[in-house]
C-alpha positions in Angstrom: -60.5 33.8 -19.0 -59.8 34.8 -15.2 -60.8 30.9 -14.1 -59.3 28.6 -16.7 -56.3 26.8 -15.4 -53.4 27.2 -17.8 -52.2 23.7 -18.5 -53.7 21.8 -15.4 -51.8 19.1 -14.0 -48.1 20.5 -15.3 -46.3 22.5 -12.9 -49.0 21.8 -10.7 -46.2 21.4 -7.2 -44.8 25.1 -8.1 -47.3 26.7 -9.3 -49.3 25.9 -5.8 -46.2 26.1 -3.6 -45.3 29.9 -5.4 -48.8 30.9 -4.8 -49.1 29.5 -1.7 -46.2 31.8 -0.3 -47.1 35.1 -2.2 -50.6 34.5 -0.5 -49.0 34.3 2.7 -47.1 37.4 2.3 -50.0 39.4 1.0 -51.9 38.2 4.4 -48.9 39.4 6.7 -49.5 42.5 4.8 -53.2 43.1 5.1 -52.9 41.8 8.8 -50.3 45.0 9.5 -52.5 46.9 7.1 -55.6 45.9 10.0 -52.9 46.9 12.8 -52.2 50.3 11.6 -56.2 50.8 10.5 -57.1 49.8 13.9 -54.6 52.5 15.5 -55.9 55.4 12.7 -59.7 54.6 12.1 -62.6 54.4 14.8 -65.0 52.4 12.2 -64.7 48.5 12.7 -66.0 48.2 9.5 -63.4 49.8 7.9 -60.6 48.7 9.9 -62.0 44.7 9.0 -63.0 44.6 5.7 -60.4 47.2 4.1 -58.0 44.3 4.3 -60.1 41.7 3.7 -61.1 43.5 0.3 -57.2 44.3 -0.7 -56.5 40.5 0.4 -59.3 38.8 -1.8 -58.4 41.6 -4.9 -54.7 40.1 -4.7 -55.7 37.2 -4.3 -57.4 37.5 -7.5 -54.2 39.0 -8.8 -52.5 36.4 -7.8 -54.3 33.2 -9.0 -54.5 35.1 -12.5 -50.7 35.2 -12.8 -50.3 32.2 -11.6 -52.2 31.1 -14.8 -50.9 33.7 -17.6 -49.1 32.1 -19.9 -45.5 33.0 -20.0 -45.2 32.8 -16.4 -46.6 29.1 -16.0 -44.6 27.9 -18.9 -41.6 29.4 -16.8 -42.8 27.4 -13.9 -44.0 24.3 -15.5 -39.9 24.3 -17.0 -38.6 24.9 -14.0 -40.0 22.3 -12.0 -38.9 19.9 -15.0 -35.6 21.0 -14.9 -35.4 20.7 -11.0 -36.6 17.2 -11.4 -33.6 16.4 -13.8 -31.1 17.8 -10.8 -28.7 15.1 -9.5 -29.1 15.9 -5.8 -25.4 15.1 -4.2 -25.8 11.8 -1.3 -25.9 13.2 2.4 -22.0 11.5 2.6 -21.2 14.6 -0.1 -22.8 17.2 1.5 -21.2 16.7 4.8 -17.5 16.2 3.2 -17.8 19.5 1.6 -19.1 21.3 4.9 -16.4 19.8 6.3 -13.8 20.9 3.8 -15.9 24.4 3.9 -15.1 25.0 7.6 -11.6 24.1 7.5 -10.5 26.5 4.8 -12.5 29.3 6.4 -11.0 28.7 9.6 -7.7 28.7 7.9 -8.3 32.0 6.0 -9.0 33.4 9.2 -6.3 32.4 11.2 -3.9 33.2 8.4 -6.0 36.7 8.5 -5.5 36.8 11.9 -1.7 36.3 12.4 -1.1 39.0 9.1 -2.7 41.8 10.7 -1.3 41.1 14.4 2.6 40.6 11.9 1.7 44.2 10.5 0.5 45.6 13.4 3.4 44.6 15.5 5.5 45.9 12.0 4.2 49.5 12.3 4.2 49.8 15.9 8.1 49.8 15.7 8.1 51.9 12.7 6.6 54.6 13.7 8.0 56.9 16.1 6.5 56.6 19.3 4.4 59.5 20.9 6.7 60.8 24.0 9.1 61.5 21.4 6.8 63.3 19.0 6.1 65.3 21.9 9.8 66.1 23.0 10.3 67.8 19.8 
């Protein structure tokens, strides 16, 4: 049935937050679907209420996947394995940016001084042009 909830109250956070976002994307759509009516179509009927109609249909679409049942089990375990997740203490997070930065500045200046090293290598390898074009 298209309004029964699926297990109210369990995954109740990502269920709405997950909907929530798709909905927002579906509006961004219908409002560049109005744009492009608006630029194509004379009718103000039809330039307003085509995406009003294809908004409230996946709307529809959405709320009813939301609640199908293989999908909201997925959700209602996910949000009960993220709230098992030791989040790491703000002191962690900033040691390991730290450490982060350093070894990609590293790898870049160790980058850096192997391709000026090989560039400098072939330069005096190769035979230079005046005397290519001597012979």
């Amino acid at each position: 049935m298209l309004t029964k909830i699926y297990k109210p109250g369990q995954g109740k956070y990502t269920r709405v937050t997950s909907g929530l976002v798709v909905a927002t994307i579906v509006a961004f759509g219908c409002w560049r679907l109005y744009e492009r009516l608006g630029a194509m179509v004379e009718n103000l009927w039809v330039i307003s209420l085509v995406p009003v109609c294809v908004f409230a249909a996946l709307a529809v679409l959405i709320y009813w996947l939301l609640n199908k049942a293989a999908l909201a089990d997925f959700m209602i375990n996910a949000e009960g394995e993220l709230k098992k997740v030791n989040w790491s203490s703000r002191r962690e997070v900033v040691v390991s940016t730290v450490v982060v930065i350093v070894v990609v500045a590293a790898m870049a200046v160790l980058l850096g001084v192997t391709d000026l090293v090989f560039k400098i290598l072939f330069e005096a390898i190769l035979v230079p042009k005046e005397v290519v074009a001597a012979l």
